[in-house]
N, C-alpha and C positions, 0 to 999 in steps of 0.2 A: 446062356440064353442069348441069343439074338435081336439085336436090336432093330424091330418092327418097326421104328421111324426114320432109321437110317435108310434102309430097304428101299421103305417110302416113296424116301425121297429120293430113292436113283433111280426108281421103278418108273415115278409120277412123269407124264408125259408134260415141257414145256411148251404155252399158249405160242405161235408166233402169231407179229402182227401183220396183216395183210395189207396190200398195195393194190387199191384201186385207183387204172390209167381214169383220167378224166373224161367225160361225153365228150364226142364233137360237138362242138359248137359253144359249149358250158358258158367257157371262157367271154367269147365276143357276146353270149347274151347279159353276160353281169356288168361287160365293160360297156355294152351298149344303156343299161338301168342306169348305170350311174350316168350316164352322159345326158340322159332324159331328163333323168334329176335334176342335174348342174343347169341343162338349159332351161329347166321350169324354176330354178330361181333365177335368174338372168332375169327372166321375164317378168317377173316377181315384182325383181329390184326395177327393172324400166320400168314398170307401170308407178309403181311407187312415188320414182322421179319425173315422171312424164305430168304436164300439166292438165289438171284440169278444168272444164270452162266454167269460166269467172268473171267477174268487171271486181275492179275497184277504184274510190274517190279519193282521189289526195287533193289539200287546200295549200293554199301559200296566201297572206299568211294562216296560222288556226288560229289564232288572234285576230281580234280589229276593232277599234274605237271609231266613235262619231260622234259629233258634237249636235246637240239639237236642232233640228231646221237644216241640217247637211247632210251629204250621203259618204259612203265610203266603200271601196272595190274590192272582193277577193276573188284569187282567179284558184278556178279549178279544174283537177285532172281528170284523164280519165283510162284505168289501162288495164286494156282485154285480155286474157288469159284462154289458153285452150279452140284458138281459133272461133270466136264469138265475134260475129258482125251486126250483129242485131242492133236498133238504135235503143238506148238509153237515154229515157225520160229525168230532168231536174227536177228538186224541189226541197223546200227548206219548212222545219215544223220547230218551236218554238219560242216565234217573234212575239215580242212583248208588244202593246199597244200602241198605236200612232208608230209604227216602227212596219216600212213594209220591204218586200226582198224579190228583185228578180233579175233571171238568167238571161245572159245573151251569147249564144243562143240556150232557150231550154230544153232545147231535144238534140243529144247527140248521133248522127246518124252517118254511116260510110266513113270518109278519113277524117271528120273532126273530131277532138281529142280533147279540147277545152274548152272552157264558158267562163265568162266573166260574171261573179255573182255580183249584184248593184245593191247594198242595204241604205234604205232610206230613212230617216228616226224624222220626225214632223216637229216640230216646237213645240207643241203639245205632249210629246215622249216622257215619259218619267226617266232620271235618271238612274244608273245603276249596274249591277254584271247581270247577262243572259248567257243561259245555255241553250245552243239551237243547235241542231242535225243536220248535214246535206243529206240527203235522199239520191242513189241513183238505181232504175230499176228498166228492164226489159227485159223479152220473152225470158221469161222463169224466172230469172237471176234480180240481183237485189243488193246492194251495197249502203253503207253510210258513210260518211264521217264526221266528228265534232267540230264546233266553232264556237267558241266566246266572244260575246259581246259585248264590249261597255259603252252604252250611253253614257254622255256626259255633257254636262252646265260648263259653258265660255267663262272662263274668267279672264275680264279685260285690264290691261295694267298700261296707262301712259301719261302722258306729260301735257299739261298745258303752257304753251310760252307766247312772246310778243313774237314779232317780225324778224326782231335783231336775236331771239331765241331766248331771250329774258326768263325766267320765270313767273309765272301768274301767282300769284299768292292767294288763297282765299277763295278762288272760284269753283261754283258751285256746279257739279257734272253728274248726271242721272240718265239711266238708260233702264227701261224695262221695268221700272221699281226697286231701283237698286239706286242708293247716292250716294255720293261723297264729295269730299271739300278738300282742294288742291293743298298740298303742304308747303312746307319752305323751300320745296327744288319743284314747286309744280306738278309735283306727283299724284297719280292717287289711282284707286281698283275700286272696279267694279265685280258681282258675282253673280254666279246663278244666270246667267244670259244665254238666249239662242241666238243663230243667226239666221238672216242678218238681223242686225240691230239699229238704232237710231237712238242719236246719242245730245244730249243738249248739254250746253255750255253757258252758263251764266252770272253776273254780277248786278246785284240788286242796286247796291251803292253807286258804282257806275253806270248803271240803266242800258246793259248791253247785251246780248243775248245771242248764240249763233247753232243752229239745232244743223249735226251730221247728219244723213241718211245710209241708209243701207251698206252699215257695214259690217268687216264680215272679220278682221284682224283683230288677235289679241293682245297685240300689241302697236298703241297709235302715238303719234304725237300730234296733236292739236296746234292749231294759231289761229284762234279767230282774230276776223276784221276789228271787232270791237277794242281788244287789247291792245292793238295796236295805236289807238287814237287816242287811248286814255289811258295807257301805260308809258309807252313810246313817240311822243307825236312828233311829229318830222315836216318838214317842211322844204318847198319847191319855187321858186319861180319857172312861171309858163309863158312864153308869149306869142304870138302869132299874130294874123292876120285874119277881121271878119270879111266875109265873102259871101255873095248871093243877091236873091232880089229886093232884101232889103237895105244893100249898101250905096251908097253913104246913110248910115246912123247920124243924129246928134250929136254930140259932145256929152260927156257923163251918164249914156243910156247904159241902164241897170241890163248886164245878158247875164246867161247860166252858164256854168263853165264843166265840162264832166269830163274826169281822166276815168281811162279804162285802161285793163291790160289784155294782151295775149299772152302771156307768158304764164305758165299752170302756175309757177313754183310762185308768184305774185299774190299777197294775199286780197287785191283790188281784184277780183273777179268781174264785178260790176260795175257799170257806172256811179261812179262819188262826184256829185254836184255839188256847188254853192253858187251863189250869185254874186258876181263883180260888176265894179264897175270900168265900164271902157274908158282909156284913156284916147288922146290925140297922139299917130301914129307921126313921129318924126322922120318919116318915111314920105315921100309923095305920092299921088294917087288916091284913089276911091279908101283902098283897104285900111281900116283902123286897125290900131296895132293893142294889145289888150295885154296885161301886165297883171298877174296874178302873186 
């Protein structure tokens, strides 16, 4: 018997595979998709990286303190993105009470770039931390940035002494409603103060008293006139010559005698009088010579 699948398979005609040449043109239209491709992301990626229009605020510092009754400065920026020339309006929202804030300039327009922000706190200001916003905005656009603020009470710390820089012991210094009583170097603090302040200085026992104005430092060192003459007294001969239309004097007429100074660092700022009496000037001529 013959094998019908051997037959078959001599019989069975084999599939080949066929070879189709490519179209004209096939080629450069798949090498040209791709390249379309490639350059649509290209553009993709630029647009991505390319800027667009913006403003933004930077502060230097973000921080800033003030003392009550003062003001204090931060300066800020300001940077255009995307070719934006439009002027950009300032403004600050947050300020706590008796606390007030402004720009110079507050409208940035063509090449200015900065503004000085001015915060003002009044004496009247609570102390304490604020949070406030700079605002910057024109056509469309809109920016911020933070700023903390702390208001803050003066605390005053110095020294009372004599002339010769002695310590005052015991004297009594008060500013604002705030007192205290010098220690054994002179010392003493005050708190809770705005500026300026006015600041008194006195000794009851001694019966002398010398009232500072408008100051504004945390740190003072005092010399009243007063301590001087009843801590430290010192003493001078003066003498000269009187002069004018009523000389010749008598003999033993009672005059006033008053030393001043120019010199700041002197604590005689004013005339200090007593009355002397003139002596006879061993001198000859009209002028009595007078001997303190």
């Amino acid at each position: 018997m013959n094998d019908v699948r051997d037959t078959n398979a001599r019989n069975a005609s084999v599939p080949r595979p066929r070879f189709r040449p490519p179209r004209p043109g096939a080629g450069r239209r798949r090498s040209a998709s791709a390249a379309c491709l490639l350059a649509a992301g290209l553009l993709a990626l630029l647009a991505a990286c390319g800027q667009s229009p913006g403003i933004t605020l930077t502060l230097a510092p973000t921080g800033a303190e003030v003392v009550r009754g003062a003001d204090t400065q931060v300066e800020v920026a300001l940077i255009r993105r995307g070719g934006v020339t439009d002027d950009v309006a300032l403004s600050v929202t947050g300020l706590p009470a008796n606390v007030t804030a402004t720009f110079s300039p507050d409208n940035l327009s063509g090449a200015a770039l900065t503004s000085t922000l001015t915060i003002t706190a009044a004496a009247s200001a609570v102390a304490g931390t604020y949070d406030l916003v700079v605002h910057g905005s024109g056509a469309g656009l809109s920016t911020s940035a933070g700023l903390t603020l702390e208001v803050l009470d003066l605390t005053v710390t110095g020294r009372v002494v004599t002339f010769v820089d002695g310590p005052v012991i015991g004297a009594s210094v008060r500013a604002q409603g705030d007192s205290a009583v010098t220690d054994d170097t002179g010392a003493f603090t005050l708190t809770g103060l705005s500026v300026p302040y006015d600041l008194s200085v006195w000794n009851t026992a001694e019966e002398w008293v010398h009232v500072y104005e408008q100051l504004t430092s945390a740190d003072v060192l005092l010399a009243p006139v007063g301590t001087d003459l009843a801590a430290s007294p010192m003493t001078a001969t003066v003498s000269g010559n009187l002069t004018g239309d009523a000389i010749p004097v008598p003999t033993s007429q009672r005059v006033m005698v008053c030393a001043s100074s120019d010199d700041a660092s002197c604590s005689v700022a004013t005339p200090s009088c007593r009355p002397e009496t003139r002596t006879r000037s061993a001198s000859t001529g009209t002028g009595k010579r007078l001997v303190m």
